[in-house]
FITITI-76889 format. One record per residue (C-alpha): residue in one letter; x, y, z. Coordinates in steps of 0.001 Angstrom, whole numbers, plus 500000, padded with zeros to 6 digits. Example, Ala and Ser with C-alpha at 12.3 -4.5 7.8 and 13.67 -1.06 7.14 Angstrom:
<atoms>
a512300495500507800
s513670498940507140
</atoms>
This chain:
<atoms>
x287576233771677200
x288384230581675233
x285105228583676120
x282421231607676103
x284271233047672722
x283749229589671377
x279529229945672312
x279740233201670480
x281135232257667487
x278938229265667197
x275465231796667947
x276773234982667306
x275330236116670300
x275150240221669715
x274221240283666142
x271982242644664043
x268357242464663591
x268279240217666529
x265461239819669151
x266709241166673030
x264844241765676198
x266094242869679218
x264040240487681635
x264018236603680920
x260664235643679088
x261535231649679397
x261859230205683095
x262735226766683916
x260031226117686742
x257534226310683155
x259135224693680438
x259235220938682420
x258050219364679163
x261303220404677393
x263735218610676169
x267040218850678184
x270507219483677316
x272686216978679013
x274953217771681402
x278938217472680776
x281471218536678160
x280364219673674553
x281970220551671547
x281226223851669850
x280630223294665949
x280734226442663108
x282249227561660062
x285452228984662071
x286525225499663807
x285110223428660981
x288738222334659891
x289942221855662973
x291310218352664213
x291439216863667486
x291057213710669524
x287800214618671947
x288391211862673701
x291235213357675694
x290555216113678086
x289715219322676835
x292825220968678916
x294533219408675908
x292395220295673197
x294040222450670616
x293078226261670494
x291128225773667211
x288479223609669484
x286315225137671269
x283788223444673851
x281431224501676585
x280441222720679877
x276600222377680538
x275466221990684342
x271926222646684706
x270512225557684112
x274037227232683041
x277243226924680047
x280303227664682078
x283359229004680355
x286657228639681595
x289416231781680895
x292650230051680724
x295052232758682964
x296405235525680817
x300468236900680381
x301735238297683668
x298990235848685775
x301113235137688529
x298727232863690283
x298031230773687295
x295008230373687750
x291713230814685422
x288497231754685811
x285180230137685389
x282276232422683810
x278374231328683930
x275917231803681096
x272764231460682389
x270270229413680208
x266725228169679833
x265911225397676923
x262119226165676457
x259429223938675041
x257868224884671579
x257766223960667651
x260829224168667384
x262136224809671017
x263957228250671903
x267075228414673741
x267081231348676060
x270934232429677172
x271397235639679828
x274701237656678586
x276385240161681163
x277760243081680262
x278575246262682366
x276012245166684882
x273583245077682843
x271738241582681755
x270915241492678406
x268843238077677120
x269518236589673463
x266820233750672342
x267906231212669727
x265660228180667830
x267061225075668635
x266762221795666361
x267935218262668441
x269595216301666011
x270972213736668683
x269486212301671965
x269316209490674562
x267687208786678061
x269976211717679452
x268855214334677043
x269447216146674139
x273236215076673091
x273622216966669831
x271763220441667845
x271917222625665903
x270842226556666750
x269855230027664946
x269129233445665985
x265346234160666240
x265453237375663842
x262881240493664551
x261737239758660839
x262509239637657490
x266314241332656863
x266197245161655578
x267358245880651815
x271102246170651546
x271899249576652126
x268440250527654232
x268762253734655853
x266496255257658953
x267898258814659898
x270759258553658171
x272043255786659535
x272561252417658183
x269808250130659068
x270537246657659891
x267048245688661465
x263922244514659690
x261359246671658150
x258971244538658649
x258733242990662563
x257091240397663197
x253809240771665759
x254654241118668941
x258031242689668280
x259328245831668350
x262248247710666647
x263962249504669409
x267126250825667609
x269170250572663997
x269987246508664694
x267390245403667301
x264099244750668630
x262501243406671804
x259693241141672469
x256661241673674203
x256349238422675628
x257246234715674736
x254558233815672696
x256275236508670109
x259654234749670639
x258072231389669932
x256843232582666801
x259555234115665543
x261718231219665986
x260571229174663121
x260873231478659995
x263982233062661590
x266090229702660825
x265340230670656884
x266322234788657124
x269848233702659637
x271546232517656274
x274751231427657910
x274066232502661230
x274515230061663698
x275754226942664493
x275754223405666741
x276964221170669463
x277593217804670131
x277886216224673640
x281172214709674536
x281285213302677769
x279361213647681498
x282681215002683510
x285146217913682986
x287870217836681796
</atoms>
């Protein structure tokens, strides 16, 4: 899924010692005084694609593979899958990632992943580094980390231990590589010193244009 892969490699959405919760702490209808991401075509920035070269100003249907961009509508990132060998129909599919931008110091990006049937939501501290009267039209974004990352080679019943050892309040370690949050005052907090403990976790985007493609 060219568009959705792209989102993952930029926030490494499923990472270790991450923060998860299985309900949405962040909803839309409460966070009016955030800042908004504008609507239309973005391009996807991290160290994978960082060499790659392309003309955005054509549509992204052209775009070479090594690009990868997102479309923002709303309250969702919609990823197109480009049809696959044997497709008959030629025809893709569009996927929806959910997302809430939430107000705070610095502001959290909430994004709802589906997997198996089961929703599964990923938080992530946003910094704007571009905007106009339309919103925010460039950032940057990190993980919000359950604390502090374990020793190299921590173990916890004999089993490598990629989560903290040391959550933060309001979080708790719920397996080997995660933790969950017991509301969004805990997420808020976390957000800051998590941009120093993601190292090179994470990535940006930049706004390209209001209309796809």
């Amino acid at each position: 899924m060219r568009v959705l892969l792209g989102l993952c490699l930029v926030l490494l959405l499923g990472g270790c010692n991450r923060v998860h919760s299985d309900h949405p702490l962040f909803f839309a209808e409460t966070s009016t005084g955030a800042a908004k991401l504008r609507d239309g075509v973005w391009a996807l920035q991290n160290d994978d694609n960082a060499d790659c070269r392309y003309d955005a100003r054509k549509p992204v249907t052209r775009w070479p593979d090594c690009a990868d961009w997102m479309l923002v509508r709303g309250g969702e990132i919609l990823g197109y899958d480009r049809p696959g060998k044997g497709d008959v129909t030629g025809a893709g599919e569009w996927t929806s990632l959910p997302f809430v931008l939430a107000d705070g110091a610095p502001p959290v990006l909430q994004i709802a992943m589906t997997e198996d049937g089961k929703v599964d939501y990923q938080f992530f501290g946003v910094e704007q580094t571009a905007g106009d009267s339309a919103g925010v039209t460039a950032f940057s974004a990190w993980p919000v980390m359950c604390g502090p990352p374990p020793p190299s080679g921590a173990m916890t019943d004999g089993k490598r231990r990629y989560v903290t050892l040391e959550p933060l309040p309001g979080l708790t370690v719920v397996d080997e590589s995660s933790c969950t949050a017991v509301d969004a005052t805990a997420v808020r907090n976390a957000a800051g010193p998590s941009r120093a403990w993601a190292g090179d976790e994470g990535g940006g985007a930049r706004w390209i244009r209001d209309t796809y493609p």
